[in-house]
N, C-alpha and C positions, 0 to 999 in steps of 0.2 A: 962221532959227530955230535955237536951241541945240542941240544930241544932251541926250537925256532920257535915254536906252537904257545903263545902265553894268554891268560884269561885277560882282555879288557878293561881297564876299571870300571865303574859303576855310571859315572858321569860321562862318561865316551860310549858306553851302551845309551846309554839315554840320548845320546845329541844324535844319535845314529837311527834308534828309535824313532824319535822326532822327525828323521826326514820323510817318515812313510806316514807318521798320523800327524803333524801338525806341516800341512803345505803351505798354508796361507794364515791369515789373521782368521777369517770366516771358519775356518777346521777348530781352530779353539772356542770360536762362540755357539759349533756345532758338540763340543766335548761339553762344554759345562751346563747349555743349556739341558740337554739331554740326561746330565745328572741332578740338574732340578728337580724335574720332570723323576726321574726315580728315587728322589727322597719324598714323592708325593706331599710336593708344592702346590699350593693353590694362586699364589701371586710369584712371577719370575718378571724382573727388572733386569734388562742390558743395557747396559751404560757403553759408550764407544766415544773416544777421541782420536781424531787423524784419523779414521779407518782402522783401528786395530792398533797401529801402530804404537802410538803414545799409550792407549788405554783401551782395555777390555774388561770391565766389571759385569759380573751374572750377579744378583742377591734374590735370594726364595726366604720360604715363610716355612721349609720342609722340616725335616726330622732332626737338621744338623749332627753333629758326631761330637763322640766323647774327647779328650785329652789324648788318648792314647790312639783312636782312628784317627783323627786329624795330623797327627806324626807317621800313621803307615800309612794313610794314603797316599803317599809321595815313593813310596818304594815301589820297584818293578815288579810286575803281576799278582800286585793286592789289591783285590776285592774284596766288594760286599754281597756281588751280583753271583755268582757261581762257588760251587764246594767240590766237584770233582765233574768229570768227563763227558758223564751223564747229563748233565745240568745245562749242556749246550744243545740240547732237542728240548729241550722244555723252559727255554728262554720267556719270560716274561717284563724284562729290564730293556732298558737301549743301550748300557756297557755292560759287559762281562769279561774283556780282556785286563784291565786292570795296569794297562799302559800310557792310557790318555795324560793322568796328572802328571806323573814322571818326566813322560817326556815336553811338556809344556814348563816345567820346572828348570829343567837341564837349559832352555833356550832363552829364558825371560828372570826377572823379578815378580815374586808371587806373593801376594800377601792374601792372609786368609783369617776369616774373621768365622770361630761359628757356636752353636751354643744349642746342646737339646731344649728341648720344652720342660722336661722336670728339672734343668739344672738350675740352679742360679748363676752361677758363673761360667763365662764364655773362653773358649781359647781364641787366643792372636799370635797367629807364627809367620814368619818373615822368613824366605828362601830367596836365592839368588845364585841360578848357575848349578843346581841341587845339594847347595851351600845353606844349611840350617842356620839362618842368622842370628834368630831369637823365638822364643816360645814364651807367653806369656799370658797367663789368668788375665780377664777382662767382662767388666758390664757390656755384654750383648744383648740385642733383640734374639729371638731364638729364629733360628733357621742358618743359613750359610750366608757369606760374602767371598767370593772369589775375585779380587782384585789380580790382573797380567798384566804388568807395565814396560815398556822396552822389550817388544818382541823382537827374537832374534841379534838380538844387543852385541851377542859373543861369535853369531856368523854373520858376519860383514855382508859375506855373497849374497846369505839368501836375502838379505836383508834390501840388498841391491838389487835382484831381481822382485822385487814386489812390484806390481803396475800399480798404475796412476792412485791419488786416494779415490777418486769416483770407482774407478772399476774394482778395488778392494771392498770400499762401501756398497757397491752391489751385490757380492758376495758374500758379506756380511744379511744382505737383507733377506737373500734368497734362503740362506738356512734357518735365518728368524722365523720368515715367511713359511717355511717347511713344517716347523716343531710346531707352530703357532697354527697350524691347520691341523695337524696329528690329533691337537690336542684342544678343545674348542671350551671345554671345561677348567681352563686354567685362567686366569686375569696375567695378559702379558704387556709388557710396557717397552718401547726402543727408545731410548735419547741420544743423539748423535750432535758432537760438537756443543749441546746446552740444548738442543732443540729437539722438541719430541716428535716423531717422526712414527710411532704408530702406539695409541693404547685401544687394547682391545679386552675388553671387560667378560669374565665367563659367560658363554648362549649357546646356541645351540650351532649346527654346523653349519647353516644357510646362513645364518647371521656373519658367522666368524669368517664366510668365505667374501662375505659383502664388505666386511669392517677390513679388510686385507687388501682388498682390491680397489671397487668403488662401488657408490651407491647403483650405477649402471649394470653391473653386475647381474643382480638379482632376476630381471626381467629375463636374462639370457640362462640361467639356469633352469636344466629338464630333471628333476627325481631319476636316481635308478634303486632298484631295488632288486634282489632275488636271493633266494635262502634254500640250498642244498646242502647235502653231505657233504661233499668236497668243500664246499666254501661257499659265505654268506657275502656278497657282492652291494655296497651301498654306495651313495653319495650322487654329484649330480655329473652332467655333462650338458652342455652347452648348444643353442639353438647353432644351425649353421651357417644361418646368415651373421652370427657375431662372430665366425670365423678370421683368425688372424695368419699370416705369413710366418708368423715366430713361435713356438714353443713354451713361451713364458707362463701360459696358464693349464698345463698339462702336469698332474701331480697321480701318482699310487704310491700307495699305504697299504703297507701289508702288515695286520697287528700295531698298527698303530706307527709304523715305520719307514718312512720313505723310501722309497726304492726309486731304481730307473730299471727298465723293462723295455726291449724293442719288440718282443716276443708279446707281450700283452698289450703295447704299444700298434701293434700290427691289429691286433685283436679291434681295437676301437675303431683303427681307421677303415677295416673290414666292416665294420657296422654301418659307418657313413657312407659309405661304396652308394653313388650316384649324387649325392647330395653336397658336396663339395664342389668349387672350382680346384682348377689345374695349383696345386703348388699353395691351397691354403692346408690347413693345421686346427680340429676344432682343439674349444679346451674342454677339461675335464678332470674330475677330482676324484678319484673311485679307491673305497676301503674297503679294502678284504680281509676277511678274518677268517683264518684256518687255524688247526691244528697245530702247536708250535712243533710236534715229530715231522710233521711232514713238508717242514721247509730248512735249509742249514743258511745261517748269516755270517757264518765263519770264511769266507772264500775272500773276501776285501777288504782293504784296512781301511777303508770309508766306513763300510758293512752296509752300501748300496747297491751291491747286486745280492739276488737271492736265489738259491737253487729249488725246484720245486719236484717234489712226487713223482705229482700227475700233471704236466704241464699243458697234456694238447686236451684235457677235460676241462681245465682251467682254461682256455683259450675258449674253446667254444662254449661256454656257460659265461663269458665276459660277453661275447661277442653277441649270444643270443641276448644278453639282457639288455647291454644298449641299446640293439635294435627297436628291444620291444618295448623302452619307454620313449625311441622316438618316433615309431607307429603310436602309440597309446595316446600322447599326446599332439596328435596330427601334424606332428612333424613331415615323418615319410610320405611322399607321396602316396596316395592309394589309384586304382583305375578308372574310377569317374569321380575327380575332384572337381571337376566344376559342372556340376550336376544340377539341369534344370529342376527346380520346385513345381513347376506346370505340368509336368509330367508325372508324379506323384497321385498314386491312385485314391480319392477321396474315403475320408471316414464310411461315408452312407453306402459306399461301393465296392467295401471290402469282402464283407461277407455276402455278397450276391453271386448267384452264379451266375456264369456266360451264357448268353442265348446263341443259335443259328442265326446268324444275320440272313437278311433275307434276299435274295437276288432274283431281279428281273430280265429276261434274255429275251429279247425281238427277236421271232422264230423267222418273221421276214425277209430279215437281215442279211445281204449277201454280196459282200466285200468286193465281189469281180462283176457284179454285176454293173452297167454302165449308168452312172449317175444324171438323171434328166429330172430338171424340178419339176416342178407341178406346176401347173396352169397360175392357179393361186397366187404362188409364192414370186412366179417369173412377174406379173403384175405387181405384185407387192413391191420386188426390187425395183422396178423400173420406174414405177414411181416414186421412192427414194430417193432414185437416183437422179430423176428430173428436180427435185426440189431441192435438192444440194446444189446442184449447178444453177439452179436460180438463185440462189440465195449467194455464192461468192461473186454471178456476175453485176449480182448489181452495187459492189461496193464500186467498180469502174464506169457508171455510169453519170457521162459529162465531165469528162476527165477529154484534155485535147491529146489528138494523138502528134506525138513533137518526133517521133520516131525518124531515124531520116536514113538516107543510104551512108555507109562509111567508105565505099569502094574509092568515090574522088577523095577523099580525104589525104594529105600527103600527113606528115611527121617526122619532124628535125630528127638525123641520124646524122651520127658521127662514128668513119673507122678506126675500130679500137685496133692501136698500129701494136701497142705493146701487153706487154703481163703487169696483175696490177703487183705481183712479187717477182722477184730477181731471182734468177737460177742458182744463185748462191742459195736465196734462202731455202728456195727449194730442195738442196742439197741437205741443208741443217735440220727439216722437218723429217728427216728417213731417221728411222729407229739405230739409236748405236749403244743401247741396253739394254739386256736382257735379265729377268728375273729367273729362277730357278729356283725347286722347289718353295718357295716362295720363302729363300731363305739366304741365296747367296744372288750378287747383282754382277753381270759377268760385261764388261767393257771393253771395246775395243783398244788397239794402243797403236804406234807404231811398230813396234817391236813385238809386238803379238798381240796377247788376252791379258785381262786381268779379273781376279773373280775378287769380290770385295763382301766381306760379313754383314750381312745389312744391317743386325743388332751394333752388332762392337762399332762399327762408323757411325752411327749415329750416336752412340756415347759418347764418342770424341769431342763429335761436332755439340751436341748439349753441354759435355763437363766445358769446354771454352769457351762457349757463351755463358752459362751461369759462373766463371770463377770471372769471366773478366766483369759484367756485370757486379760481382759482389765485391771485387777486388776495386777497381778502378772508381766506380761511379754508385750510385743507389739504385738497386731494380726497381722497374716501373713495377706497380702492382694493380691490377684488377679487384676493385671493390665490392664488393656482396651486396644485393640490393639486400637480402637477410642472413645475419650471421650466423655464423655454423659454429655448432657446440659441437665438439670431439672430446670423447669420455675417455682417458689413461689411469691406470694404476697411479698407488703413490710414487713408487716407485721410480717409472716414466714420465712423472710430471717434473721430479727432481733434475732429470737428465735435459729435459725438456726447457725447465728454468733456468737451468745454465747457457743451455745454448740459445737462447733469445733472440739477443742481439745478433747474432749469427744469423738465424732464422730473418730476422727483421731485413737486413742487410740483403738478402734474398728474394725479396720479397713479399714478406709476411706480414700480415698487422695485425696486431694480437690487441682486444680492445681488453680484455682481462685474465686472468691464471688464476685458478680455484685448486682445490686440494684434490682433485678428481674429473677436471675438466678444465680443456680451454675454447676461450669463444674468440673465433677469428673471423675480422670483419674485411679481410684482401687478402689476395692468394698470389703469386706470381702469375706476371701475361700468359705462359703457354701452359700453364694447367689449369683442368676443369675442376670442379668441387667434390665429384666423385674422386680423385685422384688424392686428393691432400689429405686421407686419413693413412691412405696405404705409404704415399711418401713419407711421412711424419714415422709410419711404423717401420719402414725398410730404414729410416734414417737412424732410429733408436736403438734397431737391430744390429746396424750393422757396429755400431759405434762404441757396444755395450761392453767390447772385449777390449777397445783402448779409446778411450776418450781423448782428444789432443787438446794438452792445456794452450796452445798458443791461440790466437785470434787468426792467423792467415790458413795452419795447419785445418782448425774448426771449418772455415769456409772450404775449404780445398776436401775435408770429409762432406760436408754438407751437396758440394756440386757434384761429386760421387754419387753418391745416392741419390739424389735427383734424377743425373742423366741415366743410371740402371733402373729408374722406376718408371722413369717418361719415355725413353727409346723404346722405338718400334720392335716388336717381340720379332722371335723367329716364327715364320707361317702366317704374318700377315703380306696381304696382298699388296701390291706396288704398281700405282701409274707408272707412267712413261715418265711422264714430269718431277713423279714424286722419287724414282729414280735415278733422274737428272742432279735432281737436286740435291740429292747425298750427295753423288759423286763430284760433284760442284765442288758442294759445302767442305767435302771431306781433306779434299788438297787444298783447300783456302786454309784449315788449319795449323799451327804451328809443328805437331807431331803427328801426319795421318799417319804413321807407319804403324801405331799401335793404340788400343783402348786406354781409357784409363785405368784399367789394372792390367797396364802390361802384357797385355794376348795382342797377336797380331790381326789388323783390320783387314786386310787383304796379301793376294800372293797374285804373282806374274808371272804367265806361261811364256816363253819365246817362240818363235816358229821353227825353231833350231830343235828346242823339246816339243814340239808337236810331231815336228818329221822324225825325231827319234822314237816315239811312240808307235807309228805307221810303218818303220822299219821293218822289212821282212829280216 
């Protein structure tokens, strides 16, 4: 029989490579920034056009490579960062596989520009498809340029599943937004499309986390600190009342490396235990530095999960320390927080001691004995009592008495012959809904019951009135006698300005847009003011995984998120009326049969499935 078993070529290893470490446009801005960042750069610049697509440029000021590194850096598992086996427990780099450039090469056009500091002359080599096109001496500035153009050029597919450029460009910013917090001592710059989109100059870590975010920020950061053997625990975590419903501002750094952790994740929200509502998310930035033996980054071709030691000592030494900077700083409640000051023992009164107070006991005194005043006091009252009743009677003094009998008096009466309501309606005022656990609304039918979801109907009934509203006509909007400023990320302000007009169409009156805030002077008729920071953020949320570029599609996410922000929750209570009136509203509908995300609004028992239930 034949050998069937043959080695790959080198360019088919790499494109294959590439499907585990470069998934998206954002995986590549995550590779090179990152080796920035280990050529210890002090200025790293991302340049982006289309989201990745058309263009990905990183350029630093770092150590750049000789002639001969700048040609092996493109081959499979060449590095700088590791020498042998050992070398992976005592990581001090962000790559040590030595597969990132390869396979970013295999899938794109790479041009690369770079040059040490003692050299005078710079290398410029040109690849395509892992296709050496040209290598060429050139006057550089010293450090790197990593130029990636036409990602994915050579696979159609993937090229085809890429999402929107918004939702690429988010991803793009989240891992900028990552390294750029790792590392607060670097000057980082994003320009996207010609427009600069974040420069954030070397400071310190509360700076960096405020220049990322927004100037709002800051007031909502708490310090943590603690420094044990195991691990030294830093950075902030967030008041709870700036609590959000999304995850967006939730970051650990381990050595300086992003991770994702539910396991430590767990840990935080164990801290905030009481101090949260139902279903919010505080934020929080926490950097841990251990030992590099006692963690392995080798387990993910991300290298965002991490395995740990000692992971349930590290859980509760996280857990105690948030706690204790949110007691520390009077966040936690404590047991007399509203503590009268009047009751506070005086200066002059401290160092005195307590006397016997003194008590008086009437040896007299005797509870069953039969209570007769005294001579005295009987005259005291009764002349009292005589000048009281002289004195109200003489306000009626010369007043006629008009007093009269009323017994002859008649008075027009008429037989009330009928009811002033009709036995019909009579009929229609008897209860024919029921609530249940204060969650499902149970109605009666011809044909039997009906139990109806009280959330998912009224999501119906709200997504139909806000799409026709936004579709057909202009929403009315309710005006603010004072307008409300709502503080977003850059980020979210981007996603924010796109959907405007959508937003407007809605309801909204936006009197301006700042780089960190919007001030909104009208809200839509059925929402309160309280309500439109959470809508605005369930709307950003939900949206953030696909953006829809049409304008009807936009309206049609917009009255989504709406009616799941404003519909009545499960376990609030329900009138009779208010009950009625779902049930009304809900078959007035065009589709009561199901929510807007396609869950069913109710189910129908028959009297046929009733008696087969009671079947002996």
């Amino acid at each position: 029989m034949s050998s069937i078993i043959q080695l790959l070529p080198d360019h088919v290893a790499n494109q294959i490579a590439a499907g585990e470490v470069v998934q998206r446009p954002a995986s590549v801005v995550k590779e090179l920034m990152e080796n920035a960042v280990d050529a210890k750069a002090t200025s790293i610049k991302l340049i982006v056009k289309d989201a990745g697509k058309s263009l990905i440029q990183v350029i630093d000021n770092g150590l750049g490579m000789s002639v001969t590194d700048a040609r092996l850096c493109f081959e499979r598992h060449a590095t700088s960062k590791i020498r042998n086996a050992e070398d992976l427990f005592s990581l001090h780099t962000k790559g040590f596989r030595g597969e990132a450039l390869a396979s970013i090469a295999a899938i794109a056009h790479v041009e690369l520009k770079t040059k040490p500091h003692e050299d005078e002359l710079g290398t410029h080599l040109v690849i395509e498809g892992s296709k050496f096109i040209s290598q060429d001496p050139a006057v550089l500035p010293s450090g790197t340029s990593f130029a990636v153009k036409n990602l994915f050029y050579n696979i159609p597919a993937r090229r085809n599943f890429l999402k929107s450029e918004t939702v690429e460009q988010r991803h793009i910013v989240d891992e900028f937004q990552r390294v750029a917090l790792a590392h607060p001592s670097i000057h980082f710059t994003l320009i996207h499309n010609g427009s600069e989109m974040f420069n954030l100059p070397a400071t310190n870590l509360r700076q960096r986390i405020v220049g990322v975010f927004s100037g709002k920020t800051n007031e909502k950061l708490i310090p943590v600190f603690e420094e044990t053997e195991i691990v030294q625990v830093t950075g902030f975590v967030s008041k709870p009342e700036f609590s959000k419903k999304n995850r967006s501002e939730q970051f650990f750094f381990v050595n300086d490396r992003y991770i994702k952790s539910g396991y430590l994740h767990h840990a935080v929200m164990s801290a905030y235990e009481g101090l949260l509502k139902d279903g919010m998310q505080p934020g929080y930035f926490i950097y841990l530095q251990v030992p590099p033996h006692c963690i392995d980054i080798n387990i993910h071709p991300t290298k965002t999960e991490i395995k740990f030691d000692d992971e349930h000592a590290l859980y509760a030494i996280l857990r105690s320390s948030v706690k204790h900077s949110l007691g520390q700083f009077n966040v936690a409640p404590v047991l007399d927080f509203e503590r009268d000051p009047n009751l506070d023992t005086p200066y002059d009164y401290q160092h005195k001691e307590a006397s016997v107070p003194l008590i008086q006991v009437d040896s007299n005194f005797n509870p069953f004995a039969s209570e007769k005043p005294s001579k005295s006091q009987a005259n005291f009252n009764f002349k009292e009592r005589k000048s009281e009743s002289a004195s109200w009677e003489s306000l009626y003094v010369g007043l006629k008495s008009d007093t009269q009998e009323l017994d002859g008096i008649t008075f027009e009466q008429e037989v009330v012959t009928g009811s002033l309501f009709s036995e019909n309606d009579e009929v229609e005022t008897t209860q024919k809904t029921y609530q249940v656990h204060k969650k499902y609304i149970i109605s009666t039918i011809k044909s039997g019951m009906m139990v109806i979801d009280q959330q998912r109907a009224h999501q119906r009934i709200l997504y139909e009135q806000y799409l026709k509203n936004m579709t057909l006509h202009q929403s009315s909007s309710q005006h603010l006698l004072f307008p409300l400023e709502i503080f977003f990320s850059v980020n979210e302000m981007h996603w924010i300005t796109q959907l405007k007009a959508s937003l407007e169409s809605a309801g909204f009156v936006f009197d301006a847009l700042f780089e960190d805030k919007v001030v909104i002077s009208g809200i839509p008729v059925q929402m309160t003011e309280s309500e439109v920071s959470i809508v605005l953020e369930d709307l950003i949320d939900a949206l953030e995984n696909d953006v829809p570029d049409s304008s009807f599609s936009q309206s049609d996410s917009i009255a989504k998120s709406m009616a799941r922000s404003l519909a009545v929750r499960t376990g609030t209570y329900l009138t009779e009326k208010e009950q009625e009136n779902i049930v009304n509203s809900l078959f007035a509908c065009k589709e009561p049969n199901v929510s807007p995300f396609n869950k069913p609004t109710f189910i129908t028992l028959s009297v046929d499935e009733l008696d087969k239930k009671f079947a002996i």
